[in-house]
C-alpha positions in Angstrom: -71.6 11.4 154.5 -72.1 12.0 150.7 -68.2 12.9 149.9 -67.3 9.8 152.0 -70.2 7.7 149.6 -68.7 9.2 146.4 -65.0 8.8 147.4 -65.6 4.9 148.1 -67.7 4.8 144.6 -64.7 6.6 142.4 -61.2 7.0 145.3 -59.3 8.4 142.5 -62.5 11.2 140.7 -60.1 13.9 142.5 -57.6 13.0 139.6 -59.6 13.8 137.1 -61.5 17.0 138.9 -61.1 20.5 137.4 -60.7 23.4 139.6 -62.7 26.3 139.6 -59.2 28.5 139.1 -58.9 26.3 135.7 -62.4 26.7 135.0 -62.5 30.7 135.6 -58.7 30.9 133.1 -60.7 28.7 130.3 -63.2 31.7 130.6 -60.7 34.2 130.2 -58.6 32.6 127.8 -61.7 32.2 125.8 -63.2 35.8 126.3 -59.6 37.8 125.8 -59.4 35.4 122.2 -62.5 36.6 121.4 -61.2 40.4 122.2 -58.5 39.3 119.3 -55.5 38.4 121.3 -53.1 35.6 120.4 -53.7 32.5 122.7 -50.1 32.5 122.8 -49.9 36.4 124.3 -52.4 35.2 126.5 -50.8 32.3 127.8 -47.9 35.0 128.7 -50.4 36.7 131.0 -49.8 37.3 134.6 -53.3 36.7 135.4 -52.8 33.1 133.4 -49.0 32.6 135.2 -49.7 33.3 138.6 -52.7 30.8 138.7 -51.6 28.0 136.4 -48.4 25.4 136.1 -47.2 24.9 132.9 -48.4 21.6 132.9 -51.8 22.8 134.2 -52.1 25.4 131.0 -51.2 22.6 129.0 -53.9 20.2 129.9 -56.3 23.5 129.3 -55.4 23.4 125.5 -56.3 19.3 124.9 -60.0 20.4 126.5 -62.4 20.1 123.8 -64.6 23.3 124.3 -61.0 25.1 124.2 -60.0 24.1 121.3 -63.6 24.7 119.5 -63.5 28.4 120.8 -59.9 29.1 119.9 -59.3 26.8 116.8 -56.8 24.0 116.4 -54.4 26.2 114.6 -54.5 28.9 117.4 -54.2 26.0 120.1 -51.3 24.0 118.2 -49.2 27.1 118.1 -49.7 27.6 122.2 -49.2 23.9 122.6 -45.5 24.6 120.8 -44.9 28.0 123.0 -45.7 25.7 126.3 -43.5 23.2 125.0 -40.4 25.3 125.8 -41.4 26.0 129.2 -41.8 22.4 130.4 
C-alpha cells in the first residue's frame, strides 16, 4: 500500500532513484582514490565494468559528494576517458 501511495505521489521518483550497486561503486571509487589510485585506473576496474554502463559511471562523476572526495581535476580527467567510451 505504501509503494502504490508513493508511486501515485511522484510516477516517475524511479527515474531519479540510485541503486545500491551505484551506491556501493561510489564507496569504492572513493575508498581505492583514497588508497592513491587514479580515478581514471579505477574507472578501468573490472569490479567498476562489470557493474556499471558507461553512461551509468558517467552520471557517478556529476554527483556532488564524488566530486568533493575526488576533486574536480581528478573527476574532469575521468569525465574525458568515459568520453571515448560512449
Amino acid at each position: 500500500m505504501l509503494k502504490l501511495r508513493s508511486f501515485l505521489t511522484n510516477p516517475f521518483s524511479f527515474l531519479f532513484a540510485r541503486t545500491s550497486m551505484e551506491e556501493q561503486v561510489v564507496a569504492y571509487l572513493i575508498r581505492e582514490h583514497a588508497r592513491g589510485r587514479k580515478v581514471s585506473e579505477i574507472l578501468e576496474d573490472r569490479y567498476v565494468q562489470n557493474r556499471l554502463t558507461p553512461q551509468q559511471q558517467a552520471r557517478l562523476l556529476e554527483r556532488p559528494e564524488v566530486i568533493h572526495a575526488l576533486g574536480e581535476q581528478n573527476v574532469d580527467a575521468a569525465r574525458q576517458l568515459l568520453s571515448t567510451r560512449l
